[in-house]
ZAZA-409615 format. One record per residue (C-alpha): residue number from 0; residue in three letters; chain; x, y, z. Coordinates in nm, 4 decimals, decimal comma. Example, Ala and Ser with C-alpha at 12.3 -4.5 7.8 and 13.67 -1.06 7.14 Angstrom:
REM residues 2
seq / type / mol / px / py / pz
0 / ALA / A / 1,2300 / -0,4500 / 0,7800
1 / SER / A / 1,3670 / -0,1060 / 0,7140
This chain:
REM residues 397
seq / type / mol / px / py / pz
0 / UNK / A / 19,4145 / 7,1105 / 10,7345
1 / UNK / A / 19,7066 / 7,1572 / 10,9352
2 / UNK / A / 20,0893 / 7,1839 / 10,7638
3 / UNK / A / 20,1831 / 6,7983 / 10,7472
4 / UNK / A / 19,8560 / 6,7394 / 10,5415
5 / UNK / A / 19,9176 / 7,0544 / 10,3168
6 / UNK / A / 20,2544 / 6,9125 / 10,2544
7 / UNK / A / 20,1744 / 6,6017 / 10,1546
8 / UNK / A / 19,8315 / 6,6388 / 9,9452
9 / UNK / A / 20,0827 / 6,7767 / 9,6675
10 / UNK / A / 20,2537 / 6,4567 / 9,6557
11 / UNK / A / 20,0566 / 6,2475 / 9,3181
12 / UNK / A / 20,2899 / 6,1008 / 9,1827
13 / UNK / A / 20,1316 / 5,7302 / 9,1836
14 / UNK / A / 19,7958 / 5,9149 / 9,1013
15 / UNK / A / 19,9780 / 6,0165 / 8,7938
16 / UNK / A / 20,0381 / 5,6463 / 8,6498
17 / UNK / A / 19,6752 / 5,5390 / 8,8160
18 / UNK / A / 19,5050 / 5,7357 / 8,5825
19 / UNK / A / 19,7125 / 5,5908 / 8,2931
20 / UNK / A / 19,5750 / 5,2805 / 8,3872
21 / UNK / A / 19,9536 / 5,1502 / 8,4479
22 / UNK / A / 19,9982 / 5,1519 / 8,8304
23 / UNK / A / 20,1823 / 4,8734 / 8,8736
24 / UNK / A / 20,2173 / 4,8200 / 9,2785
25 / UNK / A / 20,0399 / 4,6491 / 9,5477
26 / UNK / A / 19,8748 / 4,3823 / 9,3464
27 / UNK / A / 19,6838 / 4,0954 / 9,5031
28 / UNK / A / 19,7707 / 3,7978 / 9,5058
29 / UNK / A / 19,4880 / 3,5139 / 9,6386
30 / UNK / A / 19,7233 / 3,2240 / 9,6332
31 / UNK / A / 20,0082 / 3,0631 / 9,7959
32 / UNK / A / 20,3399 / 3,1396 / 9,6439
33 / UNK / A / 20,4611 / 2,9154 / 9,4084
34 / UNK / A / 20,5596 / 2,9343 / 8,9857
35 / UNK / A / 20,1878 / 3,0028 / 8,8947
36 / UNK / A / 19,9668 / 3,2181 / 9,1642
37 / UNK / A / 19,5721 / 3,3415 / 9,1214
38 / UNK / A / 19,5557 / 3,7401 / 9,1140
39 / UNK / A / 19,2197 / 3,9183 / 8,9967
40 / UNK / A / 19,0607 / 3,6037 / 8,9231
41 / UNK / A / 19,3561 / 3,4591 / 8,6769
42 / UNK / A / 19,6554 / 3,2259 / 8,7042
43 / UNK / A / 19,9286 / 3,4028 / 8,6513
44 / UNK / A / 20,2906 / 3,2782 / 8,5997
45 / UNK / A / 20,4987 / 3,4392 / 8,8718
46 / UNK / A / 20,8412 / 3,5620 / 8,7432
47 / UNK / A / 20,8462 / 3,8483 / 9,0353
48 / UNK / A / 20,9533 / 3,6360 / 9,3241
49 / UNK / A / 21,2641 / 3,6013 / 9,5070
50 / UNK / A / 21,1698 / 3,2701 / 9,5947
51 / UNK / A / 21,4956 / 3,1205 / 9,4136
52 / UNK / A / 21,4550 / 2,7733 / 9,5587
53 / UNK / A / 21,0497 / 2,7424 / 9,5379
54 / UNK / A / 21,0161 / 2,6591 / 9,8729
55 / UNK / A / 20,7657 / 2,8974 / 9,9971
56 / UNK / A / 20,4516 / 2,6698 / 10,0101
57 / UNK / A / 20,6913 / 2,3350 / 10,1010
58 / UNK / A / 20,4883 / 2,0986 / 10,3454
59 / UNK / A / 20,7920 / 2,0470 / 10,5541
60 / UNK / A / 20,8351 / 2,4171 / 10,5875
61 / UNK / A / 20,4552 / 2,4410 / 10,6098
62 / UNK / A / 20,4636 / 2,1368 / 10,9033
63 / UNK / A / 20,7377 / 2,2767 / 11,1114
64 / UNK / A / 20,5839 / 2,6731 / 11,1133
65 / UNK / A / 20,3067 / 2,5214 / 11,2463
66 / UNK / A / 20,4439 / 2,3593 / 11,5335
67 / UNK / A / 20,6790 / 2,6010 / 11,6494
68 / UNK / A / 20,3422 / 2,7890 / 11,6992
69 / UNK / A / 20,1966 / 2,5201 / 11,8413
70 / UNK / A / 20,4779 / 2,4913 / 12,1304
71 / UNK / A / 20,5520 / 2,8569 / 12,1620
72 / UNK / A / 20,3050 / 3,0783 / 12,0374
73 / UNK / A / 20,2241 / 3,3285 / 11,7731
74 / UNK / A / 20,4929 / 3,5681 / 11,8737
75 / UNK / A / 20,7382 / 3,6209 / 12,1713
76 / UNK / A / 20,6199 / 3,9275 / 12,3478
77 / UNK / A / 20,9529 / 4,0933 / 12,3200
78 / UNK / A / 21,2866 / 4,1889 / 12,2513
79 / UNK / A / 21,5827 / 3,9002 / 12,2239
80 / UNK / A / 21,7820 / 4,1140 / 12,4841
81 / UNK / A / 21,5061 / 4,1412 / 12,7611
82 / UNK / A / 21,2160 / 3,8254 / 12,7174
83 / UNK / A / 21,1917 / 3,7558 / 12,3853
84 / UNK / A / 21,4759 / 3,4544 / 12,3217
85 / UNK / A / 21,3995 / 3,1249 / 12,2156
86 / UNK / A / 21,6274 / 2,7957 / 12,2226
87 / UNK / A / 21,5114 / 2,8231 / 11,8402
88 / UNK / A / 21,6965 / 3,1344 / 11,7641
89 / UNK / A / 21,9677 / 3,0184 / 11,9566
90 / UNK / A / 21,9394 / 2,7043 / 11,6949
91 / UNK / A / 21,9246 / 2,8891 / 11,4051
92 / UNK / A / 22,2148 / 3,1135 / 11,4905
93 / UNK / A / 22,4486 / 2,8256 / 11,5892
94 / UNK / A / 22,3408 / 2,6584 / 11,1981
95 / UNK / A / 22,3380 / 2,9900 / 11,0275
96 / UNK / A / 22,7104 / 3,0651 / 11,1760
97 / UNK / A / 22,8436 / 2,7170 / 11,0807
98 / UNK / A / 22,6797 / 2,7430 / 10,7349
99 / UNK / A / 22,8278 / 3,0620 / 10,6068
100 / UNK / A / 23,1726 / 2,9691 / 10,8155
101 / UNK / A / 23,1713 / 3,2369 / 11,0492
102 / UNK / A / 23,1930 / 3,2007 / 11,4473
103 / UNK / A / 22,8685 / 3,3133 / 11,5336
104 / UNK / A / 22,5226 / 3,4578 / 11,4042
105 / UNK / A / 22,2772 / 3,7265 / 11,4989
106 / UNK / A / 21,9207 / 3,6695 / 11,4041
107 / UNK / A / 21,7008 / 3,9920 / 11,3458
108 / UNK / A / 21,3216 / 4,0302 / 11,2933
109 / UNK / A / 21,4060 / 4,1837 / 10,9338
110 / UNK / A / 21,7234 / 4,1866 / 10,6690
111 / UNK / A / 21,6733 / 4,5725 / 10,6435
112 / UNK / A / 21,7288 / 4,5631 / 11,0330
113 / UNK / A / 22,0211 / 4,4150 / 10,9990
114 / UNK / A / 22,1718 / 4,6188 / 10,7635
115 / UNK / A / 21,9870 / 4,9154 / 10,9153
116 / UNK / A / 22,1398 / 4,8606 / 11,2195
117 / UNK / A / 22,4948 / 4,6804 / 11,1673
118 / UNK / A / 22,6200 / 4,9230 / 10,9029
119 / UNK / A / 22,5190 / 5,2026 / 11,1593
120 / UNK / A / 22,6503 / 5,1016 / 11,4667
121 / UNK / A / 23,0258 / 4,9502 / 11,3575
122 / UNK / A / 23,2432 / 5,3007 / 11,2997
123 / UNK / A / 23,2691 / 5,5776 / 11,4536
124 / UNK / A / 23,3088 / 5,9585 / 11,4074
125 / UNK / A / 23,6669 / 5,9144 / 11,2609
126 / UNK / A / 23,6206 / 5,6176 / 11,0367
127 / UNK / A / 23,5075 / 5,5577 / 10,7076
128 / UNK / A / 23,2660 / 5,3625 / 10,5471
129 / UNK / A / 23,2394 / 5,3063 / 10,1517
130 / UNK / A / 22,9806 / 5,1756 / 9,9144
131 / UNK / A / 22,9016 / 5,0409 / 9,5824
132 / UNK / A / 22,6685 / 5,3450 / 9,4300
133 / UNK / A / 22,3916 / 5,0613 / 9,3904
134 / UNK / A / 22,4102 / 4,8727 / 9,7054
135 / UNK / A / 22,0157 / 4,8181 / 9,8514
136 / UNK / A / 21,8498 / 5,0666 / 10,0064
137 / UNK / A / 21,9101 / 4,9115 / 10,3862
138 / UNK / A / 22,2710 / 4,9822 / 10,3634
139 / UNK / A / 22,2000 / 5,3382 / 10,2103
140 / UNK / A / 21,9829 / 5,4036 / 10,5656
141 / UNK / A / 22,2460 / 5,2313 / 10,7704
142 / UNK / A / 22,5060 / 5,4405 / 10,6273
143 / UNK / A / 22,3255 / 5,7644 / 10,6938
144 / UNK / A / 22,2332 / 5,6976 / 11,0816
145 / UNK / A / 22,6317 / 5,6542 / 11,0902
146 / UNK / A / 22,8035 / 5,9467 / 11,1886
147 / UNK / A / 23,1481 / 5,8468 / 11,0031
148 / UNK / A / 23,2486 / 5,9996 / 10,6584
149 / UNK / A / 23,0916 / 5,7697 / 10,3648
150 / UNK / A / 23,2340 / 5,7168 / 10,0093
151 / UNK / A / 22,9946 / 5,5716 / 9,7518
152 / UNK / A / 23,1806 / 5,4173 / 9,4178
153 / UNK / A / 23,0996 / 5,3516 / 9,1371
154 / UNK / A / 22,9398 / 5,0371 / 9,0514
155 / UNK / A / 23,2152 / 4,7193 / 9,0205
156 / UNK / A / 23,4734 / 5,0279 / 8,9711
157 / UNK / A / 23,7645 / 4,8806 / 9,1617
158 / UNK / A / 23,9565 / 5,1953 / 9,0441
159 / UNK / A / 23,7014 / 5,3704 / 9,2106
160 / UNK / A / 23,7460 / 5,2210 / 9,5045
161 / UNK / A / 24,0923 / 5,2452 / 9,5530
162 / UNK / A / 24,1588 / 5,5882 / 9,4447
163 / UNK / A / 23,8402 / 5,6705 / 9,7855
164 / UNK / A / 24,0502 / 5,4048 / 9,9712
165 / UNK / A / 24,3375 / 5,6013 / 9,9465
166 / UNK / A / 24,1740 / 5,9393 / 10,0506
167 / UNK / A / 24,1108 / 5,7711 / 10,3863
168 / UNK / A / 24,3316 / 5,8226 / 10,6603
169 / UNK / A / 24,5118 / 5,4999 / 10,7094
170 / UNK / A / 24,4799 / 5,4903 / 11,0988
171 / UNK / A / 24,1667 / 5,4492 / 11,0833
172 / UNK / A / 23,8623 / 5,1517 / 11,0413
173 / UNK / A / 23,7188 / 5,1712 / 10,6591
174 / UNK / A / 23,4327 / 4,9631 / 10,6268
175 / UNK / A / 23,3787 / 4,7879 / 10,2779
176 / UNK / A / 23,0183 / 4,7129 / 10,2424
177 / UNK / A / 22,8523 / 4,6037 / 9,8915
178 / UNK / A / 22,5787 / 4,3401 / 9,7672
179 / UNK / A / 22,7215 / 3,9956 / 9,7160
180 / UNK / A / 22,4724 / 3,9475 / 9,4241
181 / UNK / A / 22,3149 / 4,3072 / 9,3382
182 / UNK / A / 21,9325 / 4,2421 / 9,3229
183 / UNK / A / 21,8048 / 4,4664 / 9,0009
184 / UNK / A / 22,0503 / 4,4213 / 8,7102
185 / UNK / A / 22,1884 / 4,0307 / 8,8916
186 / UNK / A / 22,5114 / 4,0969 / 8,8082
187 / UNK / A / 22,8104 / 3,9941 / 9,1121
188 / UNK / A / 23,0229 / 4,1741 / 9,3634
189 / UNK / A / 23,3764 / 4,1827 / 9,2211
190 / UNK / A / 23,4494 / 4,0342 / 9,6184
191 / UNK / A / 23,8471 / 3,9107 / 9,5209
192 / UNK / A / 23,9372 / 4,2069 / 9,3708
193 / UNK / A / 23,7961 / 4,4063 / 9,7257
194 / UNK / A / 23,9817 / 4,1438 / 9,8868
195 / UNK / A / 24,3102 / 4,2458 / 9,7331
196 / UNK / A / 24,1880 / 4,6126 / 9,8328
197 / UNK / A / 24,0934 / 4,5299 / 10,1953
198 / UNK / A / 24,4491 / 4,3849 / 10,2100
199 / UNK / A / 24,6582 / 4,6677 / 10,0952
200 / UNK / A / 24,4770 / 4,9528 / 10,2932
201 / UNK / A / 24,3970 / 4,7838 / 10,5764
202 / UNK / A / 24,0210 / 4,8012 / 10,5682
203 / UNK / A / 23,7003 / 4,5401 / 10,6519
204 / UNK / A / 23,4534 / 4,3977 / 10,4672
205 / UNK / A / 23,1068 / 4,3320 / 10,5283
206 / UNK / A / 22,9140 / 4,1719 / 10,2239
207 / UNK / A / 22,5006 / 4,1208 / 10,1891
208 / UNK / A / 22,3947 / 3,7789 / 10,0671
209 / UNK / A / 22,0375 / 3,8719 / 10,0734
210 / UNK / A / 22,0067 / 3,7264 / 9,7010
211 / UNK / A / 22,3492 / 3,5188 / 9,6721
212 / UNK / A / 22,2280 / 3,2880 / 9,9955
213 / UNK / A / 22,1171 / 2,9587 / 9,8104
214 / UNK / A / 22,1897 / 3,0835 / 9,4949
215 / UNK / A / 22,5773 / 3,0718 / 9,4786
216 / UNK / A / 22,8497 / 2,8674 / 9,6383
217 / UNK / A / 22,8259 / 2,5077 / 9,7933
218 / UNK / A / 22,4773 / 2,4301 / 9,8714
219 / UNK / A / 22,3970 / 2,7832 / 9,8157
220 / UNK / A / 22,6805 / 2,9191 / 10,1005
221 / UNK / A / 22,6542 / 3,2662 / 9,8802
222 / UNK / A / 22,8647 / 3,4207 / 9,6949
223 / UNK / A / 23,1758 / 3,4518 / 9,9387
224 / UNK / A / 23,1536 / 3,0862 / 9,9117
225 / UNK / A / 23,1753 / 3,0945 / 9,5631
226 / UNK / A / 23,4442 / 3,3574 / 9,5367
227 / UNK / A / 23,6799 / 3,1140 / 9,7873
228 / UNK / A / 23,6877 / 3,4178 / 10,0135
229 / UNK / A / 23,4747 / 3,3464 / 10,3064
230 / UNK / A / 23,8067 / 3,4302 / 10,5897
231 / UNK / A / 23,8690 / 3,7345 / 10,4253
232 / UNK / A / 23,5049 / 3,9178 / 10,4185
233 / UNK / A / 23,4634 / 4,0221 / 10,8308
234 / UNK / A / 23,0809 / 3,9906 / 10,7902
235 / UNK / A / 22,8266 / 3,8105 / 10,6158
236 / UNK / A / 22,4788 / 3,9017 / 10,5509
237 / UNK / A / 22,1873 / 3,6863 / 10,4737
238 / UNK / A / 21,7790 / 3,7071 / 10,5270
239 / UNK / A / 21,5313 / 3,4428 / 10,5202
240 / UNK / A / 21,2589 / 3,5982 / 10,2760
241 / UNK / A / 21,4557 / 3,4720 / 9,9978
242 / UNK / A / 21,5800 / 3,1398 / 9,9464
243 / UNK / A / 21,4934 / 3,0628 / 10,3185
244 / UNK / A / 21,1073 / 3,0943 / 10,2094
245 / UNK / A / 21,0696 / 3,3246 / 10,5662
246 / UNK / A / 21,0904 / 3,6641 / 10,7074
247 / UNK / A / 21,4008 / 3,7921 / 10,8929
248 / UNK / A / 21,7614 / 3,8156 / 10,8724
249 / UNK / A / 22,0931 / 3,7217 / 11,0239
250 / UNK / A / 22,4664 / 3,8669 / 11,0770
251 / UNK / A / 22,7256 / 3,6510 / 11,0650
252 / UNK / A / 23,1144 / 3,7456 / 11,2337
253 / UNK / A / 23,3647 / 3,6619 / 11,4768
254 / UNK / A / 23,2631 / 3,6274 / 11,8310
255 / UNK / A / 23,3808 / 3,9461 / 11,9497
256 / UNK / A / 23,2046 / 4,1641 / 11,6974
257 / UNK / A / 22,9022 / 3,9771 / 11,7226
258 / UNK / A / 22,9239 / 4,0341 / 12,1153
259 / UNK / A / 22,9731 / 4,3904 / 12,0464
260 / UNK / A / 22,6494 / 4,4042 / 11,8029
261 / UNK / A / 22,4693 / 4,1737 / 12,0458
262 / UNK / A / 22,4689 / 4,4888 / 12,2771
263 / UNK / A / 22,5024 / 4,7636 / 12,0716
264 / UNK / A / 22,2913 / 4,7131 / 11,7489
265 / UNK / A / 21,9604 / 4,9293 / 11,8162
266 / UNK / A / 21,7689 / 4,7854 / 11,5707
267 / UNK / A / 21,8173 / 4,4551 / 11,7361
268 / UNK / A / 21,7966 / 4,5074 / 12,0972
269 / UNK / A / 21,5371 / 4,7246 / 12,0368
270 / UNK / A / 21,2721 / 4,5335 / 11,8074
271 / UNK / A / 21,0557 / 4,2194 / 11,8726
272 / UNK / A / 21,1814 / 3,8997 / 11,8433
273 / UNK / A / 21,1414 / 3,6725 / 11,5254
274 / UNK / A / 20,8144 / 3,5305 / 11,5696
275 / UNK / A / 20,8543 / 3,1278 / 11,6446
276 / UNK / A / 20,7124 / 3,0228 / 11,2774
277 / UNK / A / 20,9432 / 3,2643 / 11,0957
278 / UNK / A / 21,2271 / 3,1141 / 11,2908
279 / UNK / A / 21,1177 / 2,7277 / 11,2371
280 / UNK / A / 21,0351 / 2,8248 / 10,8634
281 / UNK / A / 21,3397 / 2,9467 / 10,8119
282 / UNK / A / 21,5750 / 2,6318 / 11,0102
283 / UNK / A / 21,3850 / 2,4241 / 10,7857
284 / UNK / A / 21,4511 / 2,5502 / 10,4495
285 / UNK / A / 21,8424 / 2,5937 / 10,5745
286 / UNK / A / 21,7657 / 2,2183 / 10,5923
287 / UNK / A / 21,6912 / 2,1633 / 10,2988
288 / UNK / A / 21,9319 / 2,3533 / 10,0834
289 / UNK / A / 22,2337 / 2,1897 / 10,3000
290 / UNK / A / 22,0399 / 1,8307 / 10,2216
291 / UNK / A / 21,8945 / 1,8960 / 9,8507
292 / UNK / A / 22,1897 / 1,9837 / 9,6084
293 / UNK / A / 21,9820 / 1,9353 / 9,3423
294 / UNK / A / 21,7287 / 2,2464 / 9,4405
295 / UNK / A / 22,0292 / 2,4265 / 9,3105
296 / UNK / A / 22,1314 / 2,2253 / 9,0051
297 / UNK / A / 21,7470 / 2,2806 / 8,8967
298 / UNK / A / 21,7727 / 2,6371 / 8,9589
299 / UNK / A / 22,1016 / 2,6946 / 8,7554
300 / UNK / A / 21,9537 / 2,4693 / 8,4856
301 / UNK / A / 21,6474 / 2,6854 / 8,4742
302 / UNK / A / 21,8569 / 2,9959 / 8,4407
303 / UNK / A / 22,0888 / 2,8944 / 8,1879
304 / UNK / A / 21,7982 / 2,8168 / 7,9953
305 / UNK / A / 21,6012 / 3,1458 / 8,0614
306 / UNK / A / 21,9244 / 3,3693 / 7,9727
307 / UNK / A / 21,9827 / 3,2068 / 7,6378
308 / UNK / A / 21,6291 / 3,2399 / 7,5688
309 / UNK / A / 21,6170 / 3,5727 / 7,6024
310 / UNK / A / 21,9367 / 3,6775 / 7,4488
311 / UNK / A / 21,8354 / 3,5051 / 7,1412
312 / UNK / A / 21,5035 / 3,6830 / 7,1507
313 / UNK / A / 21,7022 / 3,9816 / 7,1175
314 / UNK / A / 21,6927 / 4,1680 / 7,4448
315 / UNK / A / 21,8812 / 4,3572 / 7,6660
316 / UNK / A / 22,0398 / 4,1897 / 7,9578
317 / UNK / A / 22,3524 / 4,3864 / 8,0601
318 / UNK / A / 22,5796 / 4,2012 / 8,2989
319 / UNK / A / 22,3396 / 3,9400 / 8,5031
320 / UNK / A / 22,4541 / 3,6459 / 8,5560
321 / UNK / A / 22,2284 / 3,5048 / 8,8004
322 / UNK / A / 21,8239 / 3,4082 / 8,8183
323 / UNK / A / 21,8215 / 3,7799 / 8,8208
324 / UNK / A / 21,7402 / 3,8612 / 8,4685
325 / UNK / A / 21,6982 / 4,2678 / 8,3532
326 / UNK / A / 21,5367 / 4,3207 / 8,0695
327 / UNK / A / 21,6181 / 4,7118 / 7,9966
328 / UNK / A / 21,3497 / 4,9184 / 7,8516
329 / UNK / A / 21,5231 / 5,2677 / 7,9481
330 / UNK / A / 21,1515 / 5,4652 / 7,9828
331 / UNK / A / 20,9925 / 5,4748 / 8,3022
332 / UNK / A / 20,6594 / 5,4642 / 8,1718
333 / UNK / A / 20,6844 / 5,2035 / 7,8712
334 / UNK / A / 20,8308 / 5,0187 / 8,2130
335 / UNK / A / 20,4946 / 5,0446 / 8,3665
336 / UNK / A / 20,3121 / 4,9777 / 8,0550
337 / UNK / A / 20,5374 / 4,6459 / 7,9785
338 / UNK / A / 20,4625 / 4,5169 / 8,2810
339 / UNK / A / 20,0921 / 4,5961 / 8,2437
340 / UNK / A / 20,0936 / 4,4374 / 7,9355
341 / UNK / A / 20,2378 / 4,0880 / 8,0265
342 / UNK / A / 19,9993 / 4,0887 / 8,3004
343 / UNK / A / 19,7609 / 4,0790 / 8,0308
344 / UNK / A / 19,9376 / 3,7986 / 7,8774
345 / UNK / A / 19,9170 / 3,5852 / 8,2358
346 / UNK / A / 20,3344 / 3,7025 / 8,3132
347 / UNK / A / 20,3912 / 3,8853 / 8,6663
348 / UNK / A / 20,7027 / 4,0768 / 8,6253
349 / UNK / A / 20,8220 / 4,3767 / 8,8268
350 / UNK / A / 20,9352 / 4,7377 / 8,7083
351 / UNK / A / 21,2169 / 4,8905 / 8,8558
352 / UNK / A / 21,2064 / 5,2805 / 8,7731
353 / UNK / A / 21,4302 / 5,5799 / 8,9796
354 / UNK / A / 21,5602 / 5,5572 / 9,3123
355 / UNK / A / 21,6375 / 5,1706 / 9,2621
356 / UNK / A / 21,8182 / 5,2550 / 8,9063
357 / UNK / A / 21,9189 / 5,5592 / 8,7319
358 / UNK / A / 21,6713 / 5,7276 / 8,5184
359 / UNK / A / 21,8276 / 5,5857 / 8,1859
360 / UNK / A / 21,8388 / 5,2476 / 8,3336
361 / UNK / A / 21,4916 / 5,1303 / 8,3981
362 / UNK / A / 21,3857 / 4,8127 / 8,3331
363 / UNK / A / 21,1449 / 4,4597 / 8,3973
364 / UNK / A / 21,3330 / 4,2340 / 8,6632
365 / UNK / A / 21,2504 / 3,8466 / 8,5620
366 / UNK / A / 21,3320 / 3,6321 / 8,8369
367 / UNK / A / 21,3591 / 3,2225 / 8,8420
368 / UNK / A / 21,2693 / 3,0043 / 9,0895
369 / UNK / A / 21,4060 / 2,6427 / 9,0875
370 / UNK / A / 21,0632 / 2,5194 / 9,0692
371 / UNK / A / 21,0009 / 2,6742 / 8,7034
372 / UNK / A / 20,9830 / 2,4831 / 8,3790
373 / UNK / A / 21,1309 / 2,5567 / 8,0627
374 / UNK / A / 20,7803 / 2,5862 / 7,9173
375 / UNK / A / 20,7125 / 2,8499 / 8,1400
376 / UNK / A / 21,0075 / 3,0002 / 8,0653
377 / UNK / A / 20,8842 / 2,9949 / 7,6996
378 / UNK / A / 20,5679 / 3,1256 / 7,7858
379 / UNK / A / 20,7122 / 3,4098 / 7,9651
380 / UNK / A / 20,9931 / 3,4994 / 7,6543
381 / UNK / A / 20,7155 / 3,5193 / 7,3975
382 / UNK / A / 20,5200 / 3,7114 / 7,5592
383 / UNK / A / 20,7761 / 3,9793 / 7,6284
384 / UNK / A / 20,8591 / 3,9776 / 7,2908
385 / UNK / A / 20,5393 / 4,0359 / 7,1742
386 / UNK / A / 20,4694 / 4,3479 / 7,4377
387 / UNK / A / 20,8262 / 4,5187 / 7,3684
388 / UNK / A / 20,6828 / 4,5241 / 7,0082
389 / UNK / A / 20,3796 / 4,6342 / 7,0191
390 / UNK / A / 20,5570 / 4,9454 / 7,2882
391 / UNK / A / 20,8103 / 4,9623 / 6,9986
392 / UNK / A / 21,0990 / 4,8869 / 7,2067
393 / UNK / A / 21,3803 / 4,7452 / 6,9937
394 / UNK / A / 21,5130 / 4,4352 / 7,0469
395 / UNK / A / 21,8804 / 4,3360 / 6,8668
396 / UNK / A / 21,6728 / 4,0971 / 6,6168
């Protein structure tokens, strides 16, 4: 056994909750994704999607996947700098750009790619780039293959930010990034207050929509759109394996930074091409959020509903408000076992446990789709209620 494998035969960790019997990862699912899927034999309600608009299994979605393979094949045989361009990226870069309000749009094969390789590539050796302490993981890689100085702040602490603002030297480029809509504890971006911040030190902003797209703002525009504050954030970032029920993601920016990343971003010159389904998939359900207002009604209807009904119940929530619902159980493994439990109960939930939250922190992420019922949203309540007390995990009532 050389060194690599003695390293790593140490490393048990999931072993450790496996023989618990409260392993709570890569779980099969034998259905399409919808509000109810079949896993082990079961239906089970999902409430672990980020499906927000339900449009996943959609015929038209469905139809026009299948003939953009159809016309162009399974995949593209390349990178979009050398062979590997459609006139459907093109497309969906020209109507991703216009949607968000920015000049133009890169499309990447995946929204950690884009933050991978954005964040990375836009300062240099002299410049600065700060963080919220709980942006996603994608911007935590893109800020370490940077070779400028990074800040982390504290979460939402606009005090925070200025006091790290105002370490920087002022010549400089400072580069603002943070989750529009932060995707554990669904709580927002305070993006006009960083506005006011960007202002008075002279610094950018580059903002991740990868849960706010089709969630917030007109027609689901995100939540710079929402905020009014679209011209002042210098990029937007959105993927598709949200709301736009596909797999990739996009950069959105004025034409000369998106020329520069056009040439520059590794991550996108050098990886294969969205394959021709994911792109059609994905023009489609952009589609049908800028034609279906009421997708969005639904969903905020939904979610209204769900948060009352579990703040009456008596449960932690913290500061979501968004489909994004945390229910805080603050032990990592009565985390596993609640969401073993309401398994049990037919309720697909996810844990989040350390690195995504801080040890104290861990909780069950609930997430709505538009497509859910308020029966199913009672289903899902009471059976929460019943597993945080048989766990003994208090709840206010």
């Amino acid at each position: 056994m050389g060194l690599l494998q003695e390293r790593f035969k140490e490393y048990r960790e999931p072993q450790k909750y496996m023989e618990l019997g409260i392993y709570p990862y890569f779980r099969e699912i034998d259905s399409h994704q919808d509000t109810e899927v079949i896993m082990d034999g079961q239906k089970v309600l999902m409430f672990g999607s980020n499906s927000y608009m339900g449009l996943t299994y959609d015929k038209r979605i469905v139809d026009a996947a299948v003939a953009a393979v159809k016309k162009y094949g399974t995949g593209c045989a390349g990178s979009r700098f050398l062979n590997g361009t459609l006139d459907l990226h093109i497309q969906l870069e020209h109507e991703l750009a216009e949607f968000v309000g920015k000049d133009e749009a890169l499309v990447y094969s995946t929204g950690f790619t884009v933050n991978s390789g954005v964040v990375s590539q836009l300062t240099g050796r002299n410049d600065y780039i700060l963080g919220d302490d709980r942006d996603h993981a994608s911007i935590v890689d893109g800020r370490r293959l940077s070779i400028s100085t990074f800040y982390h702040y504290k979460h939402n602490d606009m005090q925070d930010l200025e006091h790290l603002l105002q370490k920087c030297n002022p010549d400089s480029l400072k580069l603002i990034v943070t989750d529009g809509l932060f995707s554990m504890e669904g709580d927002l971006a305070k993006l006009p207050e960083i506005v006011e911040l960007k202002k008075k030190y002279n610094a950018s902003i580059m903002v991740d929509e990868a849960h706010g797209l089709g969630v917030f703002g007109r027609n689901g525009r995100g939540t710079c759109d929402h905020f009014g504050v679209t011209d002042d954030v210098d990029l937007i970032m959105g993927t598709f394996s949200k709301s736009l029920a596909s797999i990739g993601g996009f950069i959105a920016a004025d034409s000369d930074t998106i020329n520069y990343l056009r040439h520059t971003s590794r991550t996108y010159i050098f990886s294969a091409s969205n394959t021709p389904a994911a792109t059609a998939a994905a023009m489609e359900a952009l589609h049908i959020l800028k034609t279906e207002p009421e997708r969005i009604e639904g969903l905020w209807k939904i979610t209204n509903y769900a948060l009352s009904q579990f703040k009456q119940a008596g449960f932690e929530i913290g500061e979501t408000e968004s489909p994004i619902i945390p229910l805080y159980v603050r032990d990592a493994i009565k985390t596993f076992e609640v969401t073993k439990k309401a398994f049990e109960k037919g309720i697909f939930i996810n844990p989040v446990i350390p690195p995504a939250c801080a040890p104290q922190d861990t909780l069950v992420r609930v997430a709505l789709m538009a497509t859910h019922t308020k029966e199913q949203v009672d289903r899902c309540v009471s059976a929460l209620v019943d597993t945080f007390k048989e766990l003994g995990i208090p709840l206010a009532n």
